[in-house]
SEGUDO-778764 format. One record per residue: x, y, z of N, C-alpha, C in turn; residue in one letter. Coordinates in steps of 0.02 Angstrom, whole numbers, padded with zeros to 5 digits, always signed. Layout:
% SEGUDO-778764
XYZXYZXYZa
...
This chain:
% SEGUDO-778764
-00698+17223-01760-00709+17151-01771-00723+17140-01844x
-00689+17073-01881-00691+17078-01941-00736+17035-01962x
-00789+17051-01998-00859+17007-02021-00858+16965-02073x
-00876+16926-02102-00866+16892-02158-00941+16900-02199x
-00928+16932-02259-01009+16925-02284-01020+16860-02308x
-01092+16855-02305-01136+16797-02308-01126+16797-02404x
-01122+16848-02443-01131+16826-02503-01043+16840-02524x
-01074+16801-02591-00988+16787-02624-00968+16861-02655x
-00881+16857-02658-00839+16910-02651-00826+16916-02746x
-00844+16963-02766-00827+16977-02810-00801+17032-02844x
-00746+17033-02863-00673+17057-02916-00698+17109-02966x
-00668+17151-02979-00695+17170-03051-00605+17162-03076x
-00620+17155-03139-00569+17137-03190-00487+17173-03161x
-00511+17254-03182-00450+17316-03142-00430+17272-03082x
-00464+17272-03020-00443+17244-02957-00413+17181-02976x
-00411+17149-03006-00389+17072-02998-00325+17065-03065x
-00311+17113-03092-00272+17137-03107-00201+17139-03071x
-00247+17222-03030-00172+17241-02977-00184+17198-02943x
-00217+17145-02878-00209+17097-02858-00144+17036-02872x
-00161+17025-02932-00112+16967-02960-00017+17024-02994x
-00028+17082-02975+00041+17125-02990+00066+17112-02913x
+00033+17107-02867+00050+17091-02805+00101+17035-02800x
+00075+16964-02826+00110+16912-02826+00162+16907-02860x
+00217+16869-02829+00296+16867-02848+00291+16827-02924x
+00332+16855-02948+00383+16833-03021+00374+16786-03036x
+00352+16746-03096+00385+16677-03098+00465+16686-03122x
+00492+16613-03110+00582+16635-03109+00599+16610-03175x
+00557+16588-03213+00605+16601-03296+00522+16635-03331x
+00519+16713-03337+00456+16723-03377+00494+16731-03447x
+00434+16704-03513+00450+16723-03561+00397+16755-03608x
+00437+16763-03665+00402+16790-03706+00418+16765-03769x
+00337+16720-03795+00322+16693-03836+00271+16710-03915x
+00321+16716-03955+00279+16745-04025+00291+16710-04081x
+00231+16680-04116+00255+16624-04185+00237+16673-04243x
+00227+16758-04228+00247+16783-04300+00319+16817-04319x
+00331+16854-04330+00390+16892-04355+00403+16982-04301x
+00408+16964-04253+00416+17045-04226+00497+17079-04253x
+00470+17131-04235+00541+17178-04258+00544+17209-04217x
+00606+17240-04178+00623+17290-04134+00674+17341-04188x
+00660+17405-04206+00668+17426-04227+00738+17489-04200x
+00757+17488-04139+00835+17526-04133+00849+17477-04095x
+00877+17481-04029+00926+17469-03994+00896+17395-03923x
+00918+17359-03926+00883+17318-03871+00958+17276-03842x
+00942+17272-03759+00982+17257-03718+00944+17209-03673x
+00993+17174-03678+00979+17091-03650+01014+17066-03594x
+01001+17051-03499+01037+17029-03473+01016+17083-03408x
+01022+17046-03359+00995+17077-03265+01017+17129-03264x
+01098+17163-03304+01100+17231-03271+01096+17293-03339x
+01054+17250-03358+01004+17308-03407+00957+17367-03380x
+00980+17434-03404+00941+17483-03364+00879+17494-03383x
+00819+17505-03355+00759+17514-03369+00753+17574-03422x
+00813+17616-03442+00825+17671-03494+00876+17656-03526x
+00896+17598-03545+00985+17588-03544+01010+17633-03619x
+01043+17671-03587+01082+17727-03650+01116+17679-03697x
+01118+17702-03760+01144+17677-03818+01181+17735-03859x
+01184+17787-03820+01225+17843-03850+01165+17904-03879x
+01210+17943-03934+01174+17975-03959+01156+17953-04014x
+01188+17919-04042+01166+17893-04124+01080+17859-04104x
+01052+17887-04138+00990+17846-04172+00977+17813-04230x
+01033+17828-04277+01023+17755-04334+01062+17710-04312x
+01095+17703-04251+01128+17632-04252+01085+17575-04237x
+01071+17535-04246+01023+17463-04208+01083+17427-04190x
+01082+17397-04120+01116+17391-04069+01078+17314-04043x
+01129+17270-04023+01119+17206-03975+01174+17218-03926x
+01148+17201-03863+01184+17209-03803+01167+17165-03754x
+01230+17126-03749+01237+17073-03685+01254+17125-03639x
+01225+17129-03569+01254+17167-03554+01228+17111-03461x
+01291+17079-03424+01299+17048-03375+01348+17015-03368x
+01363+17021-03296+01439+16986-03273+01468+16899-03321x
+01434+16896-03338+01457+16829-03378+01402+16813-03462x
+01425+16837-03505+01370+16854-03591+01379+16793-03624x
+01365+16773-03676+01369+16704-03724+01302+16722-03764x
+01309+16699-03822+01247+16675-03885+01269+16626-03870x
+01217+16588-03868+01232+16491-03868+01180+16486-03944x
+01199+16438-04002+01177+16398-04026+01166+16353-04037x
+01110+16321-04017+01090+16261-03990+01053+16220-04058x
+01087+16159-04090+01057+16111-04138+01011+16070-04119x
+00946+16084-04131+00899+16024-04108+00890+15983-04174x
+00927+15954-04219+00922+15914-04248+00932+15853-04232x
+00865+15806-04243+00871+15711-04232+00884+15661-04286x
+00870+15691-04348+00865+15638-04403+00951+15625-04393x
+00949+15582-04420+01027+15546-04433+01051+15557-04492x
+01119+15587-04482+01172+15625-04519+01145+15673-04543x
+01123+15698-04516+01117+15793-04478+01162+15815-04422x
+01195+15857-04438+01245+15916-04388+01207+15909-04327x
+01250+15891-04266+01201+15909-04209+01236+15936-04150x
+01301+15983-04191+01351+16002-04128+01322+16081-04130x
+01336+16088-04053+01316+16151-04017+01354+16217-04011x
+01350+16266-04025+01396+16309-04030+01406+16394-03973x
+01438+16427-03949+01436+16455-03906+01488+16514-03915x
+01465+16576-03941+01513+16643-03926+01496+16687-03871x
+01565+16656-03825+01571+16686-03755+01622+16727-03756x
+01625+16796-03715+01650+16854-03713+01657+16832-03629x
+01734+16825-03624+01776+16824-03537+01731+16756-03515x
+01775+16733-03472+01766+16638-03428+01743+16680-03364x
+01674+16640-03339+01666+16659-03278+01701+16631-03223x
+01688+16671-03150+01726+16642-03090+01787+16704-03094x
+01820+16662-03031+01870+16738-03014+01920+16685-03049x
+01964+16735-03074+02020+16718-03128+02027+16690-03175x
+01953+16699-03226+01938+16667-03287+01971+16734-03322x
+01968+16718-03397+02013+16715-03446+01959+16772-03475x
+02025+16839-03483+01969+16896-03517+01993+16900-03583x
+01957+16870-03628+01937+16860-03685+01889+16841-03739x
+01884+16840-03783+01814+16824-03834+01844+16738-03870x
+01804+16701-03856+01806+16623-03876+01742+16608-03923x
+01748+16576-03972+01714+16525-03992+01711+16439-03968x
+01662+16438-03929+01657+16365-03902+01631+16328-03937x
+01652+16259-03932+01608+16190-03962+01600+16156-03899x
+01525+16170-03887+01488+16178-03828+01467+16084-03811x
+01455+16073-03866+01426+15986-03854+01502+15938-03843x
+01564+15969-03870+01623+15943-03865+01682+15934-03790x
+01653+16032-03784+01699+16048-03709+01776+16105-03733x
+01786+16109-03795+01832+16142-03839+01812+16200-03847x
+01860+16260-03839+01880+16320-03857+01911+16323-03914x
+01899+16315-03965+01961+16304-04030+01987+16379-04064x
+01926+16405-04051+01960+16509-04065+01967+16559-04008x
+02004+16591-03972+02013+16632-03928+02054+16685-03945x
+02026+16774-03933+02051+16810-03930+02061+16843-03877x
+02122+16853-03835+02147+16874-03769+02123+16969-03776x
+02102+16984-03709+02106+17048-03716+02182+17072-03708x
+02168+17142-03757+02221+17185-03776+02286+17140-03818x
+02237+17120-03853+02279+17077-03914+02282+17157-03961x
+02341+17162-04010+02376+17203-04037+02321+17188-04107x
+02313+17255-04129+02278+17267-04193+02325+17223-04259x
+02280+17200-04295+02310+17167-04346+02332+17101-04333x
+02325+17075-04263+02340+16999-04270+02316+16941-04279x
+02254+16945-04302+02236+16915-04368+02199+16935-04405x
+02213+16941-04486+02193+16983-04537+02181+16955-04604x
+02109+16939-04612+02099+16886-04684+02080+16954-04741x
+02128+16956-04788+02129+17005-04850+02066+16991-04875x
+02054+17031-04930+01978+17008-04976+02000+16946-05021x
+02063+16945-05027+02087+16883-05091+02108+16821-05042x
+02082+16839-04985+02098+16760-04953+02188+16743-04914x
+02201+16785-04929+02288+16809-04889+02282+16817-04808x
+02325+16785-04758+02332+16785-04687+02351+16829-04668x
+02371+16872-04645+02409+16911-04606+02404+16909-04545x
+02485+16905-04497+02484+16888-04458+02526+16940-04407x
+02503+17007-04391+02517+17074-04359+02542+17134-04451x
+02501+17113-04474+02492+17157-04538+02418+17139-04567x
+02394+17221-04586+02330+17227-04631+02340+17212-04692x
+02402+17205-04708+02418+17210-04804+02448+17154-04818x
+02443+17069-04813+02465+17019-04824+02495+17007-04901x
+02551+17000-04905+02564+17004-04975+02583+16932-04994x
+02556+16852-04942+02578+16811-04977+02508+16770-04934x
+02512+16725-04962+02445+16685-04930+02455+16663-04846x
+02525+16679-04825+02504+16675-04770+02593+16738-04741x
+02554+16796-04709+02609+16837-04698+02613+16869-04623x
+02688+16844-04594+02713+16859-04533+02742+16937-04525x
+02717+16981-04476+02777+17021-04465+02760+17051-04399x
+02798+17073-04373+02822+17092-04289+02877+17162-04306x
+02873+17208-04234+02901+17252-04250+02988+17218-04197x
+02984+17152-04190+03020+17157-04155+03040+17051-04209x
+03094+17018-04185+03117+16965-04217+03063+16919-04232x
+03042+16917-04285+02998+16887-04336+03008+16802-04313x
+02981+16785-04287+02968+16695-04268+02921+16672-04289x
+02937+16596-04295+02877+16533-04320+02905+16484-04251x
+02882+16470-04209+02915+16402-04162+02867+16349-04175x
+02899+16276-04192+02881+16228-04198+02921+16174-04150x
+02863+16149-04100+02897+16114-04062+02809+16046-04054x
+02839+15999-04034+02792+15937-04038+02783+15920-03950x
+02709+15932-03941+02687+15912-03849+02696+15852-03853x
+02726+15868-03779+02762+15817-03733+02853+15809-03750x
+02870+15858-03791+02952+15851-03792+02964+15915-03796x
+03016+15905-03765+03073+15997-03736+03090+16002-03809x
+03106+15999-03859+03164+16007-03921+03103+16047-03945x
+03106+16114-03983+03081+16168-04020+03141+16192-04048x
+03109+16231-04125+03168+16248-04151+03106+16333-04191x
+03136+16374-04189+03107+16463-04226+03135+16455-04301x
+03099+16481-04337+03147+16524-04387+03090+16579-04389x
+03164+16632-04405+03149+16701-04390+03210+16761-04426x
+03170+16804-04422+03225+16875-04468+03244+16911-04396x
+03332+16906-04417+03368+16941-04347+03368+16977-04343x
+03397+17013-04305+03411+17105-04310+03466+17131-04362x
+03502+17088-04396+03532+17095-04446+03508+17089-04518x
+03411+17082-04513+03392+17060-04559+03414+16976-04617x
+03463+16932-04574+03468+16857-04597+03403+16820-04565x
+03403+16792-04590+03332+16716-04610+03363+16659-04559x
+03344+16646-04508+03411+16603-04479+03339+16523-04430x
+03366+16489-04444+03326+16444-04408+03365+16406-04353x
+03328+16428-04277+03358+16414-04215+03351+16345-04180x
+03390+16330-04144+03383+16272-04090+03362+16297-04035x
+03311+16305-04012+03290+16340-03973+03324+16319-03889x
+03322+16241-03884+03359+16228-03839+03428+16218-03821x
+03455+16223-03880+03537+16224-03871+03560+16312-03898x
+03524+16350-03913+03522+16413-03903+03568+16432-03981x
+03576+16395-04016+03609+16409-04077+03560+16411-04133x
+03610+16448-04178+03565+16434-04252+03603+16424-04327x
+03567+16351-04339+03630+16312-04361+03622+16303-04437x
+03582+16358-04462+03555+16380-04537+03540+16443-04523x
+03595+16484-04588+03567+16563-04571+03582+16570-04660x
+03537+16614-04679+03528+16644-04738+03533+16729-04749x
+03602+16744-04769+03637+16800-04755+03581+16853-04779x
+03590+16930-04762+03535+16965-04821+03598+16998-04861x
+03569+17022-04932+03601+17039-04959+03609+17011-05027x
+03568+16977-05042+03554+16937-05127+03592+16858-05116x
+03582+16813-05078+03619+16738-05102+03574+16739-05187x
+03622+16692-05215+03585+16680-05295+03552+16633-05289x
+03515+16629-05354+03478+16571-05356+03497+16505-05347x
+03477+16463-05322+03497+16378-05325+03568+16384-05289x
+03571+16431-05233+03635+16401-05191+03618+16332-05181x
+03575+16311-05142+03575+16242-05106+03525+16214-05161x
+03531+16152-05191+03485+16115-05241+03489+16038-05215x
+03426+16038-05197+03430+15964-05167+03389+15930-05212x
+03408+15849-05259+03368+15832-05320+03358+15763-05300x
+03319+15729-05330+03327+15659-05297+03364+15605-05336x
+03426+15647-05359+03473+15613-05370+03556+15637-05335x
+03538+15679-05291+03574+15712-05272+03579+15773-05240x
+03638+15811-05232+03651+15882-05187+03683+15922-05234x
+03659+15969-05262+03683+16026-05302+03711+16095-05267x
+03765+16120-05260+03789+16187-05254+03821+16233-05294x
+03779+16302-05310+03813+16336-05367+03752+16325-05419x
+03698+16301-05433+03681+16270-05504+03699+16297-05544x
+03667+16354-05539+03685+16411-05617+03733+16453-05623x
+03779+16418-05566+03867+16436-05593+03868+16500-05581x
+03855+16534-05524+03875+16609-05499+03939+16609-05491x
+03983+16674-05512+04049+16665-05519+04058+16698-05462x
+04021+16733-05421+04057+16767-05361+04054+16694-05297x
+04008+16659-05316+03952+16625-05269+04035+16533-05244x
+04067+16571-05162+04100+16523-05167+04094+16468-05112x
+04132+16399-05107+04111+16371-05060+04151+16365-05009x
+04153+16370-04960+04186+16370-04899+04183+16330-04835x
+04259+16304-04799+04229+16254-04745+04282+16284-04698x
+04268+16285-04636+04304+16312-04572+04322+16262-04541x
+04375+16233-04510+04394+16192-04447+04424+16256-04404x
+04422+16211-04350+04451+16257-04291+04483+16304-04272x
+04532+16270-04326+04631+16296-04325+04618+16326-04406x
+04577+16328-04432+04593+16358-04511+04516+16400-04532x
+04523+16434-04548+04457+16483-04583+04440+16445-04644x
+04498+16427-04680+04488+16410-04759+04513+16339-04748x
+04490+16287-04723+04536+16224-04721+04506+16179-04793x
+04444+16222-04823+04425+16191-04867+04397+16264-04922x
+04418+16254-04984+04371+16322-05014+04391+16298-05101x
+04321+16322-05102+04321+16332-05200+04286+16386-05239x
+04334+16405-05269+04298+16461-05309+04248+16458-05362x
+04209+16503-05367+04149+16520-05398+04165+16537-05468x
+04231+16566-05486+04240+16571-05552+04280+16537-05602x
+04321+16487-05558+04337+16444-05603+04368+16364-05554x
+04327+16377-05498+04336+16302-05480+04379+16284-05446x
+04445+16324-05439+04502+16296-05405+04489+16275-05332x
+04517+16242-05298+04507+16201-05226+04571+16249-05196x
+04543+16267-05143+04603+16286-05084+04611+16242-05019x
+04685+16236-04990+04674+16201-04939+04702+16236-04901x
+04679+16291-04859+04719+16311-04811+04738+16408-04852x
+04679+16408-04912+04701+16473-04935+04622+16480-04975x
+04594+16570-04962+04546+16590-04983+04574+16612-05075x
+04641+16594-05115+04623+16602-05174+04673+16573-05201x
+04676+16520-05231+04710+16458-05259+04724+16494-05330x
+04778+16480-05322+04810+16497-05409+04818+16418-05462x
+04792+16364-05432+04813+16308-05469+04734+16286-05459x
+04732+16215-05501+04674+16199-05496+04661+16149-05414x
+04723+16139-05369+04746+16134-05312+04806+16137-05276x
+04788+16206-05243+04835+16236-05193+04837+16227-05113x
+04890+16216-05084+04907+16187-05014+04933+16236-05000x
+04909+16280-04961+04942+16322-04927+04927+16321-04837x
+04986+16342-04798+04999+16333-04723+05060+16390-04709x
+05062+16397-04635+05124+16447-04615+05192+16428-04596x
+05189+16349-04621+05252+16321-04574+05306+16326-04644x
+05358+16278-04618+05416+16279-04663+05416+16222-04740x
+05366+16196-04706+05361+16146-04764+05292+16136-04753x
+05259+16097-04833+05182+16098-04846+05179+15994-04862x
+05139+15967-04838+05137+15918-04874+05062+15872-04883x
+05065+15818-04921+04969+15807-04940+05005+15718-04939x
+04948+15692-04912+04965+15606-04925+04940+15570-04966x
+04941+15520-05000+04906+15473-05043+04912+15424-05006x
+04862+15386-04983+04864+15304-04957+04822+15262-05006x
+04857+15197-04980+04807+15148-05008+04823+15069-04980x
+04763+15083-04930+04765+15046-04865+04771+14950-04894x
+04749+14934-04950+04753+14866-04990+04833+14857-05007x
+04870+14908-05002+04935+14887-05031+04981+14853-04996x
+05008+14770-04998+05042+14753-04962+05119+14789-04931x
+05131+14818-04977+05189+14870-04922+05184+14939-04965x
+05199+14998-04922+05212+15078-04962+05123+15080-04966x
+05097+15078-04900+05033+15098-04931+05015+15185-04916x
+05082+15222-04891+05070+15273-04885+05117+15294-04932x
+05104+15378-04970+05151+15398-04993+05147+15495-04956x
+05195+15524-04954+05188+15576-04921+05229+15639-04992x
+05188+15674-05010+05215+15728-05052+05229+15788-05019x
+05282+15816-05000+05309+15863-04943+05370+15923-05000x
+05318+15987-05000+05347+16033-05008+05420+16078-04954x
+05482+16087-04987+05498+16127-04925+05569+16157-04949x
+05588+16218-04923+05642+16242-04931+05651+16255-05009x
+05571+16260-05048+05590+16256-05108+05608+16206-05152x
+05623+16152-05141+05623+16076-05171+05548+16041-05135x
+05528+15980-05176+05492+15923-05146+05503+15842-05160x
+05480+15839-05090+05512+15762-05095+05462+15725-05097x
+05479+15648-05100+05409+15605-05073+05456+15539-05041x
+05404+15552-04996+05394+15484-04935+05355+15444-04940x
+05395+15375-04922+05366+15304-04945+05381+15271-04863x
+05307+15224-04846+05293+15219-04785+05253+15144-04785x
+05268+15097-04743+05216+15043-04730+05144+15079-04716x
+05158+15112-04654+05092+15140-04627+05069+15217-04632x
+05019+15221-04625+05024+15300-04629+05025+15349-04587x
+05062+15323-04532+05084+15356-04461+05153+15352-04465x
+05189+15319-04520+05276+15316-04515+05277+15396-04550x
+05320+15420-04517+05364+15496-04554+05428+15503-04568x
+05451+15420-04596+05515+15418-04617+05528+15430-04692x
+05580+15460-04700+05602+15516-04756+05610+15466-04818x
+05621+15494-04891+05602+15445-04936+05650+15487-04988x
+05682+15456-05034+05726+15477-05081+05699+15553-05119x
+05733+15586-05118+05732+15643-05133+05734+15667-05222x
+05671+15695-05231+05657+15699-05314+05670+15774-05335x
+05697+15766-05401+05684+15840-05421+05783+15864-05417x
């Protein structure tokens, strides 16, 4: 039978001690210090921290360790005065939940934005700030302020959200410079390798320059359908071809048929507004025409 004494129950310090080790946890305990502590090696932060948690063998390393199913530093701005910074900041390592995103993010936590993310098993070197301030972009050795390279076709794609049309430029497997239509699957600017000269294309704002500094190998060329050369001029002294890669005159008409011929119109002329100059059989003639769909024959010169 259990008695109750008549006088009061008293504790000594030890006992009331382990007494109160008895009682449950509070559920956020902390630990509060307004001087300067130092932890001097290795400290691990987070529920599945081991009561020994190994840090290896090194003992000069000093070590921080998130170590739980979901980690973050949050930096938190408690600034009130006005126009003071007061956005919040957050480096999280992998998105929690099943099928979050295993990677390292920088969040803007007061915003809702991820604006930096690195995917796991992202490839060494893909992104690389030199000491002089140079990009590199799958290279350690950036040799221009901002430098691309891939072991496989070198791309830039620029395309604008909310429209299908994107267009690459990129180095082929032929080593040309070529800028693609990504949706019509062509590429409708290519830059040969192999030395083009300087100032092929010169665009001025008075105009379109080709050739500037007069390369004599450097020639111009136009393809139709039916002709390779339906248009061409040479680089060393200018001549025009029509229908031939090397003009012996300062304009040559050349074709495979039996006769060659070139028209002059002039659509204001009340009659003969066509005239037709027609090489053939070794003589040339010219044809005189109302229109310039008549192909009736014209006194014979020469």
């Amino acid at each position: 039978m259990l008695r109750l004494s008549p006088f009061p129950l008293r504790l000594s310090a030890t006992a009331l001690l382990a007494l109160t080790a008895l009682l449950p946890a509070p559920s956020s305990a902390e630990v509060l210090s307004s001087s300067n502590p130092t932890i001097v090696t290795n400290l691990c932060v987070g529920f599945d921290c081991a009561n020994n948690e190994s840090f290896g063998n090194r003992i000069d390393l000093s070590r921080l360790r998130l170590k739980n199913f979901e980690t973050s530093i949050e930096f938190v701005d408690s600034s009130t005065a006005s126009g003071f910074a007061t956005t919040d900041w957050t480096l999280r390592a992998n998105e929690g939940g099943n099928g979050g995103l295993n990677g390292f993010s920088i969040v803007d936590a007061t915003n809702g934005s991820a604006p930096f993310t690195i995917e796991a098993s992202a490839l060494s070197n893909s992104l690389y700030v030199a000491s002089e301030g140079d990009i590199g972009l799958g290279t350690s050795l950036p040799q221009a302020p901002l430098h691309l390279e891939t072991s496989a076709d070198a791309g830039i794609r620029i395309n604008r959200s909310g429209m299908s049309q994107a267009y690459e430029m990129l180095i082929d497997g032929l080593s040309d410079f070529v800028i693609l239509d990504v949706d019509a699957g062509t590429g409708p600017f290519v830059i040969r390798d192999g030395g083009v000269p300087n100032y092929s294309f010169d665009l001025t704002p008075t105009g379109m320059i080709l050739n500037r500094l007069q390369n004599s190998t450097f020639n111009l060329r136009y393809s139709s359908a039916d002709n390779v050369n339906a248009f061409f001029v040479e680089g060393d002294n200018g001549n025009v071809g029509l229908g031939t890669d090397s003009p012996d005159a300062p304009l040559e008409i050349s074709d495979d048929e039996t006769f060659s011929y070139f028209r002059i119109t002039a659509t204001g002329a009340p009659v003969n507004q066509s005239v037709d100059i027609t090489f053939t059989q070794g003589r040339w003639e010219r044809a005189s025409s109302a229109t310039t769909s008549s192909t009736a024959t014209g006194p014979r010169c020469g």
